[in-house]
N, C-alpha and C positions, 0 to 999 in steps of 0.2 A: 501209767495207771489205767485200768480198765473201768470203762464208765458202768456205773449201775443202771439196768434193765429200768428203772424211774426215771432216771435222767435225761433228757434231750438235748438237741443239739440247741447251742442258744439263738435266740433269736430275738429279732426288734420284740417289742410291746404293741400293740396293735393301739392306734387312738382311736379311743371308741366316745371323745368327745367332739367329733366333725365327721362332716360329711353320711354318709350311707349310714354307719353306727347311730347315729343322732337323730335320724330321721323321725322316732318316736319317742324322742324327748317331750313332744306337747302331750303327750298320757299320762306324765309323770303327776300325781296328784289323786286325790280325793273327789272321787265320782259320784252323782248321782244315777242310779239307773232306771228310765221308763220304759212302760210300753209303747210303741210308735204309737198303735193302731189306737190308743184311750189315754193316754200320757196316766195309766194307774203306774202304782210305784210297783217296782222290780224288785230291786235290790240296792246296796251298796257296794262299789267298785276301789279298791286303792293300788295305784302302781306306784311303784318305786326305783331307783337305780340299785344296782347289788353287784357283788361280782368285782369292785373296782370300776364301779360304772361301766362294766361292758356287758353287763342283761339289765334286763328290766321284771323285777320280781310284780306280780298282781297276785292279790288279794280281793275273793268274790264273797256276797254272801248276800241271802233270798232269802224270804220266810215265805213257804208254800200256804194254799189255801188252808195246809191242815196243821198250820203254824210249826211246821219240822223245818230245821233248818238246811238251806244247800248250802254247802262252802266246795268252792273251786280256791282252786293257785296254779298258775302258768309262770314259768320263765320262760323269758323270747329275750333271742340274741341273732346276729347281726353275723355271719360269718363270711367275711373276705376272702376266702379259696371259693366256694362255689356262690357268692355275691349273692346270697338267697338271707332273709331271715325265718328262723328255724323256732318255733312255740312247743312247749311241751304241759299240757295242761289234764291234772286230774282234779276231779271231785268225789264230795264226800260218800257218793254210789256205787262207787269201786271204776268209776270210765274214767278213762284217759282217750289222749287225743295227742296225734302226733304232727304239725301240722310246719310245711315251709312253702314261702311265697315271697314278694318283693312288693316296694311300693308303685305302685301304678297312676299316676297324679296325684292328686289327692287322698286315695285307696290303697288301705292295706289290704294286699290280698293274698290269703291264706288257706292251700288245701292240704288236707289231713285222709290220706287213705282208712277205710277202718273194714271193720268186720265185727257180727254181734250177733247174737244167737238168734236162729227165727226172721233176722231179715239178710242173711249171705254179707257179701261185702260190699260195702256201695265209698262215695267219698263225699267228705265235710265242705265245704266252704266257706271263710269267713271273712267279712270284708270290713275293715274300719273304717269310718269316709270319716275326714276331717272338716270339718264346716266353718264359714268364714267366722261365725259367730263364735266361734274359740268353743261349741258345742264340740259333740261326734255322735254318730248313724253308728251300731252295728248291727251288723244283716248276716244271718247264715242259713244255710241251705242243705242238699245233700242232693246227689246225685246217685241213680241206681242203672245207669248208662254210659259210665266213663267220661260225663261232664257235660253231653250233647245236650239233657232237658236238667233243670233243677229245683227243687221245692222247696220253697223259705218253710225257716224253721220256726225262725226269730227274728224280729226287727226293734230295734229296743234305739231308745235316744238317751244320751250322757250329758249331764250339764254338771261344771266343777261346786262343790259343795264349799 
């Protein structure tokens, strides 16, 4: 019998409860978000397991000065053929961001190629730093030189709520 064009060949299940898959199991939870630079409030942060526990769904949301609301949501998953983890995250502006990187010590680190009208193409950077205090740092950047100089964008700290 002829296999249907849906169908694949079968394969193991991937554990996406150990090792490299796991590694951002301490995001899983209810965030607060500050500004590093004045600890004024940010926003709120929630990530979740999804997928069978193999991504991790986030949930973002800000009130700007002009009390309009931002909502972002990212899934990031863990992919074992090219050992990179892969984020895909839009908001409610119409941007998206496409972004894969690895853990590096304590650091997530995440670059996302982009292009946007009026400023050409340049590339994102995001780095989650894990902190002993069961906090997290994140810092992102952008690069208009293929990665050589880069300019924070945001520096923001996480304490679980």
């Amino acid at each position: 019998m002829a296999r249907s064009p849906l169908q694949s060949p079968a394969r193991s299940k991937p554990d996406c409860t150990a090792g490299q898959a796991a590694e951002l199991d301490f995001w899983i939870g209810n965030w607060r978000v500050r500004r590093h630079s004045d600890g004024s409030d940010f926003g709120i942060n929630h990530f979740q397991k999804a997928i069978g526990g193999c991504a991790i769904l986030e949930t973002f949301q800000a009130k700007s000065p002009k009390g309009v609301d931002y909502l972002g949501t990212s899934l990031s998953f863990y992919d074992g053929g090219d050992r990179q983890w892969h984020q895909f995250y839009v908001d409610n502006n119409g941007r998206r961001s496409v972004y894969a990187g690895t853990m590096q010590g304590n650091d997530w680190v995440m670059i996302a190629p982009s292009v946007a009208p009026g400023r050409g193409s340049f590339l994102q950077r995001m780095i989650v730093r894990r902190n002993a205090d069961g906090s997290v740092r994140q810092l992102g950047a952008i690069s208009t030189d293929q990665g050589a100089e880069w300019k924070p964008i945001f520096d923001l700290d996480y304490t679980k709520l």
